[in-house]
N, C-alpha and C positions, 0 to 999 in steps of 0.2 A: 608206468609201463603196463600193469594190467588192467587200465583203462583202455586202452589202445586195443590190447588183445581182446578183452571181451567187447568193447564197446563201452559207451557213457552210457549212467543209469538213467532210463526211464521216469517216467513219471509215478510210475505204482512202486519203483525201489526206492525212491526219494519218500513218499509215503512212509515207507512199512521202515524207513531210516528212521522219518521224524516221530513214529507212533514209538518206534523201541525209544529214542531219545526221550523223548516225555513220559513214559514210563520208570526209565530209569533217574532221571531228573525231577519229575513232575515237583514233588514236595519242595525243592531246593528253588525253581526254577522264580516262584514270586522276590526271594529275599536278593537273586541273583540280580533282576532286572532292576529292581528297587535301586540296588548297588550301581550297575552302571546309567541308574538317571541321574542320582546323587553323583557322578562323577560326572558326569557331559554338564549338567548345572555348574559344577564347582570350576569346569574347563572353561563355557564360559565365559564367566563370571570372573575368571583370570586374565582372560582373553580382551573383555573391558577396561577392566582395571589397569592392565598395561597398557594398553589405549589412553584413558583419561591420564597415567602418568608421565607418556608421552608431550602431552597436548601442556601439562603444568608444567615442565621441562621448558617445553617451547617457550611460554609465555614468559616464564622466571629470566629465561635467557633476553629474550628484546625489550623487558626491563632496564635489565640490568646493562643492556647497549646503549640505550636510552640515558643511563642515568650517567653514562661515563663518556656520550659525545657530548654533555652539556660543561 
C-alpha cells in the first residue's frame, strides 16, 4: 500500500537497499551462496535420479511383460 502512495523505488533507493544489505550481510553472504549452490546441485541431481528411476521402472516392467506373454 505505501508503495502505491509514494511510488516504486528508483534506481538510487534500490542502490543505497543493496549497499545497507551487503553491509549488513557482507561477511555471511559467501557461506550463504555456497549453501544454496550446494542445494540447486543436490535438487538437481535428485531431479535426474528420478528420471533414471523412472526409465529402470519402465524397462523392469516390459520385461517382465515379455516374459509372461511367452
Amino acid at each position: 500500500m505505501l508503495a502505491f502512495m509514494f511510488g516504486a523505488p528508483g534506481w538510487m533507493e534500490m542502490l543505497v537497499i543493496a549497499l545497507v544489505i551487503l553491509l549488513l550481510f557482507g561477511n555471511r553472504l559467501p557461506s550463504v551462496m555456497r549453501s544454496l549452490g550446494r542445494g540447486v546441485v543436490e535438487f538437481k541431481k535428485g531431479l535426474s535420479d528420478q528420471g533414471s528411476d523412472e526409465e529402470h521402472e519402465e524397462k523392469a516392467v516390459t520385461k517382465e511383460d515379455a516374459k509372461a506373454e511367452k
